[in-house]
C-alpha positions in Angstrom: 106.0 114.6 113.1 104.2 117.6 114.8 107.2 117.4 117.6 109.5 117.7 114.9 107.6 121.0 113.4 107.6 122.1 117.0 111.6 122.0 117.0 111.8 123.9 114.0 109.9 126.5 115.1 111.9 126.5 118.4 108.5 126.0 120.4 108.4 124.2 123.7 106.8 121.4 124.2 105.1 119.1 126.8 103.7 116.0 125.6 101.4 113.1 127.4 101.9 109.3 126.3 102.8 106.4 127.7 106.7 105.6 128.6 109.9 107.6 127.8 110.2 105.6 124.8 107.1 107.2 123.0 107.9 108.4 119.5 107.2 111.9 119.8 109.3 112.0 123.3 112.2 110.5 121.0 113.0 113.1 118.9 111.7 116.7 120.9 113.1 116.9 124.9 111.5 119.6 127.0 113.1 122.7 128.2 115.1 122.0 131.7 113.4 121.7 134.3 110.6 120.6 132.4 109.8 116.7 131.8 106.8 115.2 129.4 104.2 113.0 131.2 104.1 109.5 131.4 100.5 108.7 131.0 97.5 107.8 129.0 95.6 110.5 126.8 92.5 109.0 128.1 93.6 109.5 131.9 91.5 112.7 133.5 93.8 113.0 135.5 97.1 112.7 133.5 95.0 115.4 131.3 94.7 117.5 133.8 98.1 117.4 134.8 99.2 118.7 131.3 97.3 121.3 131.0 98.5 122.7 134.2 102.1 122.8 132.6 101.1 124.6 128.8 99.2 127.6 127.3 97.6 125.8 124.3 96.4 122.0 124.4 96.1 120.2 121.2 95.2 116.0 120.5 97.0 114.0 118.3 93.7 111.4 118.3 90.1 112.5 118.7 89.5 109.4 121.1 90.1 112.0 124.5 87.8 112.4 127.6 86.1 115.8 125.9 84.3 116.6 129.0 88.0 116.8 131.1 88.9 119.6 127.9 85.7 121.0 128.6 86.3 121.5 131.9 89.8 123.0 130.8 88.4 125.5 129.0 86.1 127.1 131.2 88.5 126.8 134.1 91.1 127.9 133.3 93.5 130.8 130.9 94.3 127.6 128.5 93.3 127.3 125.0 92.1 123.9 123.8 92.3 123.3 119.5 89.9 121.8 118.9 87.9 122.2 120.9 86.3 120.1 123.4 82.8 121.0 121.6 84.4 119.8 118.3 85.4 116.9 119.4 82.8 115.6 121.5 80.7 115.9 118.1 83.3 114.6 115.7 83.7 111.1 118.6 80.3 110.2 117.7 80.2 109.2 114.2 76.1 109.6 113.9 76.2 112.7 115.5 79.7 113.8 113.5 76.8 112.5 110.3 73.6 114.9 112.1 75.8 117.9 112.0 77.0 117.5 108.8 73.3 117.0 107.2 72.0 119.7 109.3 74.5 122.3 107.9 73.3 120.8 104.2 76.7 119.2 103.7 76.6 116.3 101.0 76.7 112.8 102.9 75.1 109.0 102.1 72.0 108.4 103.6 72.2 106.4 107.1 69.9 105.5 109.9 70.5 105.2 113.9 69.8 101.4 114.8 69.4 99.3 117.7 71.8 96.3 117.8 69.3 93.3 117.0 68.6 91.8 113.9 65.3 93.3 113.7 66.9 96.4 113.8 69.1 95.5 111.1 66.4 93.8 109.0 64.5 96.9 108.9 67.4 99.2 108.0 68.3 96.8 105.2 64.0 97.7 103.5 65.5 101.5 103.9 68.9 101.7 102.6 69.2 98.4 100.8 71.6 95.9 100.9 74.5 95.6 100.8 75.2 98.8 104.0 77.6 99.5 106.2 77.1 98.9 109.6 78.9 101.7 111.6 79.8 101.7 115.7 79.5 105.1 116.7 82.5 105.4 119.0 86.3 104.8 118.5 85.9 103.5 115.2 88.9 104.7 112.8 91.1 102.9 110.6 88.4 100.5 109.4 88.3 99.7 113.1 84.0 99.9 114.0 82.9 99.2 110.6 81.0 96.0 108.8 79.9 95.5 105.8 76.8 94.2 105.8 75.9 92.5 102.5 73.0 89.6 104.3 70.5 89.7 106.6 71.7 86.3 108.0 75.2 88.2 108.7 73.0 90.4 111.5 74.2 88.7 114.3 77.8 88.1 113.2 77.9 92.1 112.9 76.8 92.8 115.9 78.9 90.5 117.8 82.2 92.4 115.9 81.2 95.6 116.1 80.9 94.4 120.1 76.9 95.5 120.3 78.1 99.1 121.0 75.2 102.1 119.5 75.7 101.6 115.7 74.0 103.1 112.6 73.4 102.0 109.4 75.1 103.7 105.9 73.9 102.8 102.2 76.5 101.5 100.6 78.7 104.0 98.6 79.5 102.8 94.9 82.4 105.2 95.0 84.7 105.7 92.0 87.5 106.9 93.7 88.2 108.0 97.6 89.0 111.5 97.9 91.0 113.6 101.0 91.9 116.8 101.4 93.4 118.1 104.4 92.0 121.9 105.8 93.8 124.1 108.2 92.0 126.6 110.0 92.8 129.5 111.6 92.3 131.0 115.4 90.4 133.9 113.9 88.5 131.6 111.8 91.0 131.9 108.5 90.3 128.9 106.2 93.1 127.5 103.9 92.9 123.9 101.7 96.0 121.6 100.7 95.7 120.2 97.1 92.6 117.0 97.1 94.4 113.6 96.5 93.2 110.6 96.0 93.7 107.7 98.7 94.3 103.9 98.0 92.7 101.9 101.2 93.9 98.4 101.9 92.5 96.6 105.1 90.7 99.5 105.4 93.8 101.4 105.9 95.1 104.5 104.4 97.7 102.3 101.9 98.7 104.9 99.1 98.0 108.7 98.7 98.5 110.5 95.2 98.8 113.9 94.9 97.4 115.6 93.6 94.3 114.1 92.5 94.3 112.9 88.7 90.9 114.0 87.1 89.5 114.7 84.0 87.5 116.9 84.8 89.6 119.8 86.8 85.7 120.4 88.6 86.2 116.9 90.9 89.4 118.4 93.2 87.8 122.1 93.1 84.4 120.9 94.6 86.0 118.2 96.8 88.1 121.7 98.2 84.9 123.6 98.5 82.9 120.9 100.2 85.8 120.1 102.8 86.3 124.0 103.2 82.9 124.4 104.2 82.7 121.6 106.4 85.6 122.2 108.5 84.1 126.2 108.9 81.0 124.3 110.7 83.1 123.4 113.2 85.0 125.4 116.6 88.6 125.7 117.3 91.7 125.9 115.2 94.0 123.7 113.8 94.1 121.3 111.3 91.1 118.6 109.6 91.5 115.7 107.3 88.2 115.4 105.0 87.8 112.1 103.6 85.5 112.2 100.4 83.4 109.6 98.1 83.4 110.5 94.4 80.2 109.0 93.1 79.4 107.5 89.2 77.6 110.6 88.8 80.1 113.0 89.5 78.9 114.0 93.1 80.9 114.2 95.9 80.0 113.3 99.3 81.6 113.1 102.6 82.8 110.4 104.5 84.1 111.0 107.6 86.4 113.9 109.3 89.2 113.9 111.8 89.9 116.8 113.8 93.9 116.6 113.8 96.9 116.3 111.5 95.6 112.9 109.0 97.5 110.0 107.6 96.4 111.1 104.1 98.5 114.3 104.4 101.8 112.9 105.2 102.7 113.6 101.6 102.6 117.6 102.4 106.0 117.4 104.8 108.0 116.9 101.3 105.3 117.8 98.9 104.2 121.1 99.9 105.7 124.9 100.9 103.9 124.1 104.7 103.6 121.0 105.6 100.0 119.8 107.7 101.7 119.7 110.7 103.8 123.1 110.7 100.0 124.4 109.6 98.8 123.1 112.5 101.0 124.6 114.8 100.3 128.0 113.2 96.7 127.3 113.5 96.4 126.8 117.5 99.3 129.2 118.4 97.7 132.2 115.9 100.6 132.5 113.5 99.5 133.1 110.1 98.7 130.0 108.4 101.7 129.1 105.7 101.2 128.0 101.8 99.4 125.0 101.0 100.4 124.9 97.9 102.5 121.5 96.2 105.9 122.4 95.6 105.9 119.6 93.2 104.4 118.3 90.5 103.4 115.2 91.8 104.3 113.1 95.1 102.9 109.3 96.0 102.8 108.4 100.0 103.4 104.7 101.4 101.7 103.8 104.1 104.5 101.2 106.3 102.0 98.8 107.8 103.2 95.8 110.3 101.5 93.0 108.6 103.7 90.5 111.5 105.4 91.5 115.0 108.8 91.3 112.7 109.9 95.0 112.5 112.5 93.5 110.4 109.8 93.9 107.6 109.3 97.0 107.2 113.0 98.0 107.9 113.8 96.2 104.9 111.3 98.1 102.6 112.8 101.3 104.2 116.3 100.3 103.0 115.0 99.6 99.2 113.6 103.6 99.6 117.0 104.7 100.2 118.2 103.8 96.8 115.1 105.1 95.0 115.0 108.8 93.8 112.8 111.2 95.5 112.0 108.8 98.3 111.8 110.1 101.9 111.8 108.0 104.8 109.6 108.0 108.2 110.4 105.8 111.0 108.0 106.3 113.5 110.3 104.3 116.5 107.3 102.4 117.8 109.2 99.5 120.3 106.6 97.2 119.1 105.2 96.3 115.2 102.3 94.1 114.5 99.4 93.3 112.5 98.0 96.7 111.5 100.1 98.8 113.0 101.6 101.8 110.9 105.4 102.0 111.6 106.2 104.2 109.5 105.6 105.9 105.7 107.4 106.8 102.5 107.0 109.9 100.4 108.0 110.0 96.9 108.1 113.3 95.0 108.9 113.5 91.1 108.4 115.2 87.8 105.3 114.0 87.0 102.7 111.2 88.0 104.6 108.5 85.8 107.7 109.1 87.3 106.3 108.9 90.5 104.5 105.9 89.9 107.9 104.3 88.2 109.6 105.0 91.6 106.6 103.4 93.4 107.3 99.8 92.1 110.1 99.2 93.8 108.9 99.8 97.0 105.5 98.1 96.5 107.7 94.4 95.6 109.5 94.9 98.9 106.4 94.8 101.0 105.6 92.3 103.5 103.9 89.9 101.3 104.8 91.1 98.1 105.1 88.9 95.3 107.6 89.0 93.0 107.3 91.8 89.5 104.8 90.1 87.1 107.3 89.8 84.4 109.4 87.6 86.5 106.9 85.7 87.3 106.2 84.4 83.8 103.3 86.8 83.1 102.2 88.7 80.2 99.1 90.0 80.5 96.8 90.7 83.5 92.9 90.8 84.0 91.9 92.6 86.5 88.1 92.2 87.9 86.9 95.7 88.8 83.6 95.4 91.6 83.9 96.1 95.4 87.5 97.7 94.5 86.7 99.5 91.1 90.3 101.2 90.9 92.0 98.1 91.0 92.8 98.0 87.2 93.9 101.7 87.1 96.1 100.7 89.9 97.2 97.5 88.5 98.5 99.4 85.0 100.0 102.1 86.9 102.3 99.9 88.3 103.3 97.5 85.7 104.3 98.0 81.9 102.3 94.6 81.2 99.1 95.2 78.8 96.1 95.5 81.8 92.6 94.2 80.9 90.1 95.8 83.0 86.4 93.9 83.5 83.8 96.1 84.9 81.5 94.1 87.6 78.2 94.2 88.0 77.4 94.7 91.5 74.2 95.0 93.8 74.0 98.8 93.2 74.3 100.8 89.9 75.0 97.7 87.8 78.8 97.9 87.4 78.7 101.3 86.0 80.8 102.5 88.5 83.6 100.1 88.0 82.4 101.0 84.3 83.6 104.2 84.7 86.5 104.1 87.0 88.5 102.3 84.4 87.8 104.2 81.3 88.4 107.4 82.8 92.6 106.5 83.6 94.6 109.3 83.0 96.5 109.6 80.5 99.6 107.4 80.4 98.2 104.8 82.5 96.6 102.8 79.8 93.7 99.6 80.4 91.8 98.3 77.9 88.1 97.7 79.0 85.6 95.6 77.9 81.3 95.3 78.5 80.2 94.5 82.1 80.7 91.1 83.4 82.1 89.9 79.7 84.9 88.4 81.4 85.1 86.1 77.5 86.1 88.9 75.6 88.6 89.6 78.5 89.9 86.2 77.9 90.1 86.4 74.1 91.7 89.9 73.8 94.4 88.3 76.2 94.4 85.1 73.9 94.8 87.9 71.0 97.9 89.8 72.9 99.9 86.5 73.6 99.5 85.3 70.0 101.1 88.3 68.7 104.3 87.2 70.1 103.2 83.5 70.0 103.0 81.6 66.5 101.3 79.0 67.9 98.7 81.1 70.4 98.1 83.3 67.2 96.9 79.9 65.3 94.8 78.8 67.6 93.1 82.1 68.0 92.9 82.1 64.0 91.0 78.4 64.4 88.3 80.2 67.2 87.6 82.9 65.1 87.1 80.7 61.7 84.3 78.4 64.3 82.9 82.0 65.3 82.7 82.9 61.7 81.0 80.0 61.3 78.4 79.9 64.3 77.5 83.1 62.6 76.9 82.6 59.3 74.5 79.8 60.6 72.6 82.6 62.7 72.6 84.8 59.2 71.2 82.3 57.1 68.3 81.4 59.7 67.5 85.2 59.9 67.1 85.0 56.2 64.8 82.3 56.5 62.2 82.9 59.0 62.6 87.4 59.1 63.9 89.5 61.6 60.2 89.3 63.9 60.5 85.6 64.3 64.4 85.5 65.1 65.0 84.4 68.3 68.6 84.0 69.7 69.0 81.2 71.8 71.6 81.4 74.4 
């Protein structure tokens, strides 16, 4: 996607990967006599070899030898974007979290541990369980992370995390996960794209909406301001995806950052007047930076992930975008697909968020997996449980016109308000009916209630339950009566 901004600003340019059949190679050739480089971005030496042949160097990953750039840059007339400092900071994830504290940026707390269960043990007394145990290298994508919810999962974690340097992160209740992609300038210029709101799955970027839906118009502002800010702590141009916790309470902290061109700002190539990656372009070659500003009222991006090594898979969902209005399709051309893997994504742009949304369902019943609509199924109303994922209601009514119960769960940490909160605050048009914390009964009944107004038979029963209930109460009533309120006691 960068090689095809390249070609449309007629740049030239060289890139490093491995084999002739590489996606960017596919669609941008080099200038005659010059070739790309068939190599690893991790290879010094392949590194090396690049630079000799451009004037700016930019990564596509973070995951580079940073001391090879660094030797770049003070060797030589090339410019590296990020740069090498940037990166060797943003690698680490505890140091990425040190800087980020130390410039009084809003984060979770966190501790550095050792990789033993003692270590582990004594991080849980700190930050409480459950916490998410982090590796501090190469971890992306979900990829490095475990959540931690027992100390008798210790040594499980450290075995999958591969007992590389890890630290420790108290657990994040979040209502709602945040991005916002920043583009910054050679001469320090700072610009922001619209904050969205990202859907993980797998702990994978699965759905981005844009712009954020909030309430409260404050949320995407601050998450702007915060991401702004951190990006300016950092050297080199070019552009930084921010990814951002909204909290119960309203605050906002930050995740993690990634010093390139992000998954979660795919959506700006159709949705907005520049997209990320013509921004980033700007950025390292000193243009001036382009509008960030949506062009529409509302876009959704799908993430195409290979769930099999059938490419066939994710073709077909491609196929069902063609039909659907406002859909845009990426191929990346990756040779192979498999578990995991992102092939590919799907922008839809539209009117408004419903119409979006509308256009979404389509495409999310001709995923890998996918079951078929609820209606054909035979269903008429869901319940959906609301705890470690606490959007999943929204989500769920969003994309079905069947009535949605939502039941908040009460979790370890701040009692199920969060999920609390994260379904009564739906925008508007995206209805879910909510009951108390954990009362997965009333749940039950008020779907009992919205069958047997269609049902003649459902509606009698329900008439029969609430004649007992009547009943049951009464009973209470009169035994209040007889011994006073002080020596009432309600056994449950």
């Amino acid at each position: 996607m960068l090689a095809n901004a390249a070609s449309l600003l007629n740049l030239d340019v060289t890139i490093l990967d491995v084999g002739d059949r590489a996606p960017a190679k596919q669609v941008y050739a080099p200038s005659p006599p010059k070739q790309h480089i068939d190599g690893s971005f991790t290879d010094p030496e392949k590194i090396l070899q690049l630079a000799a042949r451009v004037d700016v160097l930019t990564v596509e990953i973070e995951h580079v030898d940073a001391a090879v750039l660094e030797k770049i840059e003070k060797s030589s007339r090339i410019e590296v974007h990020p740069t090498s400092q940037t990166l060797r900071m943003i690698q680490d994830k505890f140091v990425q979290k040190e800087h980020l504290k130390a410039s009084s940026l809003p984060v979770a707390d966190y501790l550095q541990v050792e990789s033993t269960p003692e270590a582990l043990a004594a991080a849980s007394e700190t930050l409480g369980l459950p916490l998410m145990l982090k590796s501090r290298h190469l971890a992306y994508d979900g990829r490095g992370n475990f959540a931690l919810y027992s100390i008798s999962q210790a040594k499980e974690a450290i075995a999958a995390l591969g007992n590389r340097p890890l630290y420790a992160e108290k657990w994040a209740s979040f209502t709602k996960e945040i991005a916002v992609m920043v583009v910054r300038g050679a001469n320090g210029a700072i610009k922001s794209y619209p904050a969205v709101e990202t859907v993980h799955k797998d702990n994978i970027c699965h759905l981005v909406f844009a712009p954020l839906r909030e309430s409260n118009p404050e949320v995407a502002a601050t998450a702007r301001r915060i991401a702004e800010e951190a990006v300016m702590t950092f050297t080199g141009a070019g552009v930084f995806g921010v990814e951002l916790f909204l909290m119960p309470d309203g605050r906002i902290l930050i995740n993690e950052i990634a010093p390139r061109p992000h998954n979660s700002g795919h959506y700006t190539i159709e949705a907005c007047y520049t997209s990320q990656y013509e921004n980033h372009l700007r950025a390292i070659l000193s243009l001036p930076l382009g509008s960030t500003a949506l062009k529409v009222p509302s876009a959704v991006m799908l993430n195409l992930i290979g769930v099999s090594n059938n490419i066939e898979e994710i073709k077909h969902v491609a196929r069902v975008a063609l039909s659907v209005p406002g859909a845009s399709v990426h191929l990346y051309g990756k040779t192979d697909c498999r578990k995991g893997r992102k092939m590919g994504h799907i922008t839809l742009v539209g009117s408004s968020d419903a119409d979006t949304r509308e256009n979404l369902r389509p495409l999310l019943e001709a995923l890998p997996g996918a079951t078929p609509s609820s209606v054909e199924a035979g269903i008429r109303v869901i319940i959906a449980g609301a705890g470690g994922a606490a959007h999943l209601p929204g989500m769920v009514a969003a994309l079905t016109s069947l009535p949605v119960i939502g039941v908040p769960v009460k979790g370890s940490v701040l009692d199920g308000v969060d999920s609390l909160y994260s379904i009564v605050q739906m925008p508007r048009g995206i209805p879910v009916a909510t009951v108390a914390i954990n009362n997965s009964t009333n749940a039950g009944l008020l779907a009992v209630r919205i069958l047997g107004s269609a049902t003649e038979s459902t509606r009698e029963d329900m008439d029969k339950y609430l004649l007992k209930l009547e009943g049951e109460v009464l009973v209470k009533v009169d035994k209040l009566e007889e011994v006073g309120w002080e020596n009432y006691v309600v056994q449950r």
